[in-house]
N, C-alpha and C positions, 0 to 999 in steps of 0.2 A: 167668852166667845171661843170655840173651839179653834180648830189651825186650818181645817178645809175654810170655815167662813172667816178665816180670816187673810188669810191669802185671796179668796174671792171678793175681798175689800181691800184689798193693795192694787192701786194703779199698775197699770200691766209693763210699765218703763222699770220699775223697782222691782219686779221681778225677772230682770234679764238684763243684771248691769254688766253682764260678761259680752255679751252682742252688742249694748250701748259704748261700751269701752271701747273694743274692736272699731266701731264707725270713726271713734272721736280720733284713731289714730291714724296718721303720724300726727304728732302736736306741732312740728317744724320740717323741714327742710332736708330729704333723706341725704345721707351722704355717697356716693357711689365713687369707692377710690379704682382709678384703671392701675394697674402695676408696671405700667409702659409710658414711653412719654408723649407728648401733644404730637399728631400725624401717624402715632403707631394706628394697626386696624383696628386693635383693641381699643383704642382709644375712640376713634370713629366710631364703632361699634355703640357704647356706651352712651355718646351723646345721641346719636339717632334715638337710640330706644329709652331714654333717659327723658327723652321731648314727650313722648307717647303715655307714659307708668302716669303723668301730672293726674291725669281727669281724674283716673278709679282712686289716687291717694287724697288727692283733694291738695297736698304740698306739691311744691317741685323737688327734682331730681338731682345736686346738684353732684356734678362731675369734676372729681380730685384726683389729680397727677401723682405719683408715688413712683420715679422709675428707677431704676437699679437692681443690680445684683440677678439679674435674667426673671425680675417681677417679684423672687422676693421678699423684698423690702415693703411693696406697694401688699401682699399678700400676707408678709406677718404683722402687719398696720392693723387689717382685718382682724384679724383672728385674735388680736389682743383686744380688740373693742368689747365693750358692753353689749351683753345677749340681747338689743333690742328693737330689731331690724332698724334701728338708726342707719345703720351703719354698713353697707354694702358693698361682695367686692367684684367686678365685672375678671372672672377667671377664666383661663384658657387652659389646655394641655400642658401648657409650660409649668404653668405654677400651681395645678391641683392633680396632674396624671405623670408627669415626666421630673419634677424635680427627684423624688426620694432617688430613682436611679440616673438621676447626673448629679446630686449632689452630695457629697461625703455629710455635713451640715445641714439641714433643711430649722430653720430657725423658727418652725409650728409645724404642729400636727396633720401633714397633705390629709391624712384619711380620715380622721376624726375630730380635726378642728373646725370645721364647716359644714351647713346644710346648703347642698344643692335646692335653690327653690327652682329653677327653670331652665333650660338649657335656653341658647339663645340662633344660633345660627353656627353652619360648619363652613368651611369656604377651602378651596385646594389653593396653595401658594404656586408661586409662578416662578420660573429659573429662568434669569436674567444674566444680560451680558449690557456694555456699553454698546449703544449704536454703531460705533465702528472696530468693535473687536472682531479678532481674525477668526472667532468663535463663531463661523454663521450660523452653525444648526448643532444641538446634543454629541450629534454623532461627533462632529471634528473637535468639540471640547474634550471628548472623553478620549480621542485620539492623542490628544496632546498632550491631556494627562498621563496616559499611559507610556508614551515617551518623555516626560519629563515629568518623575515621581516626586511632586510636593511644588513641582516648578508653576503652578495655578493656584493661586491665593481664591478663598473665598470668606464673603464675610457674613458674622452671624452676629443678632442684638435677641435673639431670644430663644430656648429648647428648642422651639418647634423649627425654627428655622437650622439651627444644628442640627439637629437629628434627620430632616429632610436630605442635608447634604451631605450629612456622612456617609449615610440607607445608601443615595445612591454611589457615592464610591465602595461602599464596599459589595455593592453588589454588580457594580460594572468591575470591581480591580484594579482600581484604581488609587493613587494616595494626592488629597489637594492641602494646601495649608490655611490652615484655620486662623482669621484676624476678627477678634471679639470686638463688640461695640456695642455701646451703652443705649446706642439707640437705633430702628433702623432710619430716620431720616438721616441721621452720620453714614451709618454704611452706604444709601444711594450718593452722596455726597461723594466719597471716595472711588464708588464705581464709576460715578460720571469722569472724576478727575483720574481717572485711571490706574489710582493707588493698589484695589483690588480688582478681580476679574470677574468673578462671580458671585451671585446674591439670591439665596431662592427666599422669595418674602411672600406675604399673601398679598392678594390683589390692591388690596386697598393703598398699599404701597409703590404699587410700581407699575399699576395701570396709568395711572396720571403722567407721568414720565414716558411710558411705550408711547400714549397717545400723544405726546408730544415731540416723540421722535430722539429722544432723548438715550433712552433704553431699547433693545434688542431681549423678546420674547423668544426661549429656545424651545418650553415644555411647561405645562402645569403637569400639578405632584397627582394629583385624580386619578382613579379608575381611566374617567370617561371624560371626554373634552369638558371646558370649560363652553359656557353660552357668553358669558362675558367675554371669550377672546376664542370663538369657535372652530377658527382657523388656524389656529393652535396645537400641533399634534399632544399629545401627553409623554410623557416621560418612559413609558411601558415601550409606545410605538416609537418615539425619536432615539430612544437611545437602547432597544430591543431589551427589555427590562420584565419580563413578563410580570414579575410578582409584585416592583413597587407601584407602593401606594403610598401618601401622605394627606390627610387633612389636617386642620387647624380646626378649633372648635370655641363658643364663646357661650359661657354658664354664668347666671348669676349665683353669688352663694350670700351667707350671712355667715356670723359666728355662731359654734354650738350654743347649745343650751336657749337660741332665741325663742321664743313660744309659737306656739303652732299654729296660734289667729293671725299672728304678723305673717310668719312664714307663707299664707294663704293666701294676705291681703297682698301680700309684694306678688307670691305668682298670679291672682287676679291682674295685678298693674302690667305687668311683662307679658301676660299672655294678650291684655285689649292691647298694648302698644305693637305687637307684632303683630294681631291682626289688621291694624290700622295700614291702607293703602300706600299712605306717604309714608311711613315706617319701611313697607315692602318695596318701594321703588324706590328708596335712598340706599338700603342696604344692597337690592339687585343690582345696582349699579357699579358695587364692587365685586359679582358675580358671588356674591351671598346666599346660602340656601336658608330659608326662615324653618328656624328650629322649637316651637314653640314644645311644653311638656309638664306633666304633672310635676311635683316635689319627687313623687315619690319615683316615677320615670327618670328624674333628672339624675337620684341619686343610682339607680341601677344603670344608666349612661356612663357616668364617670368610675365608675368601681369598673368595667369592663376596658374603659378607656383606658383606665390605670394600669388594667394588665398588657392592653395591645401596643401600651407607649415604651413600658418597661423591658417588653420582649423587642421591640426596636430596637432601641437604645442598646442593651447587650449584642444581638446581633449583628452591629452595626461596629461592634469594637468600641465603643466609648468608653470610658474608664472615668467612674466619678474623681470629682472633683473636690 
């Protein structure tokens, strides 16, 4: 029998175990480690759209805490794992666009140790005071700063929230003092109890608190208002800041070297869970923008992020760590 009639006598499944493999996988239970702790956005993030990836994987999505060392720990976890989208890490700006320039150490590869499969949503963080600080609006924060240089504490648990509040002191003239924490539910903890004064976090953090009257909204980091909190001037207008801007942004990645049918099948998963309704109105709710994207979009996303977080970050006077 020659090879055309014999392949035209091969069942058509044993000619395409490369597609039959593809379907049969995941064989278990994806891992998705957030680099933040339980209550961070990130963390929120993950599990919303962790609910959604179930149907097109046929497993579930299951959501692992790794927090420390500003994500990371929860981010070199990642990047040590086996190439075999097992294993996933729900990354922000903090830990695949801003570490190389805030940290002396970066303990994996930010540029080359990861495939972007999909970006996931951007969202502007929010600059907070305690409800009865004497801070009622940007403008008399920035006054006070400026008459008492370092005499305003502010607190940060991750890059993106450093880098927000440096931007804007150094772009107002001002100097505040910087109190680290490992987590932001600690830091609202301390702004409530009055230890520090100020906290720019993302929504997902410190809308629950505004709305309960707890926290004082002075500015979102945005261009343009936020819809979640629309009455809100921005940071540009309250504190006459024409140039800042600040987002936060949320990418799934994998580790290098994963194959490129997994890599497809994971953005198949993230792209039906973000067009899913209940995906979009859980995540809206913390005035989330739905950021769905190819692989190959996702990774021209962050290679760009990389340069507009680094050029922050120096402008801003930071000095790695």
């Amino acid at each position: 029998m020659n090879r055309r009639a014999l392949l035209a006598a091969l069942p058509a499944a044993a000619l395409m175990p490369a597609a039959a493999g593809a379907q049969d996988w995941p064989p278990g239970p994806v891992r998705a480690i957030v680099p933040f702790a339980p209550g961070s956005a990130t963390d929120t993030v993950a599990r919303v759209v962790a609910d959604g990836m179930r149907p097109v994987l046929g497993q579930p999505v299951v959501v692992e805490n790794r927090a420390g060392a500003n994500g990371l720990i929860g981010a070199e976890a990642v990047a040590r794992a086996a190439p075999d989208g097992m294993t996933v890490l729900i990354g922000t700006n903090s830990t695949n666009a801003a570490a190389n320039a805030l940290f002396r150490r970066v303990p994996f590869d930010m540029e080359n140790g990861f495939i972007p499969v999909s970006t996931i949503a951007t969202v502007p963080l929010l600059v907070a005071v305690k409800a009865d600080s004497p801070y009622r609006t940007l403008a008399d924060l920035i006054a006070a700063a400026k008459a008492r240089p370092e005499g305003i504490t502010y607190a940060s648990a991750s890059s993106s929230q450093r880098v927000a509040t440096e931007s804007l002191a150094a772009m107002a003239g001002i100097k505040m003092l910087h109190v680290p924490y490992r987590s932001s539910p600690l830091a609202v903890q301390d702004v409530l109890s009055g230890r520090v004064d100020l906290f720019i976090a993302d929504q997902a953090v410190i809308l629950p608190q505004a709305q309960a009257g707890a926290l004082r909204i002075l500015a979102v980091t945005s261009a343009e208002r936020s819809p979640a909190v629309p009455d809100v001037p921005t940071v540009r207008e309250a504190g006459n800041l024409p140039d800042y801007e600040v987002i936060a942004w949320f990418t799934l990645f994998v580790p290098a070297g994963t194959p490129a049918d997994r890599v497809a099948r994971l953005n198949r998963a993230v792209t039906a869970s973000l067009a899913a309704e209940e995906t979009r109105t859980r995540l809206g709710t913390f005035g989330m923008a739905i950021r769905s994207s190819t692989p190959e979009e996702a990774v021209a996303f962050v290679r760009a992020e990389t340069v507009k977080w680094t050029n922050a970050i120096r402008q801003a006077g930071i000095e790695p760590e």
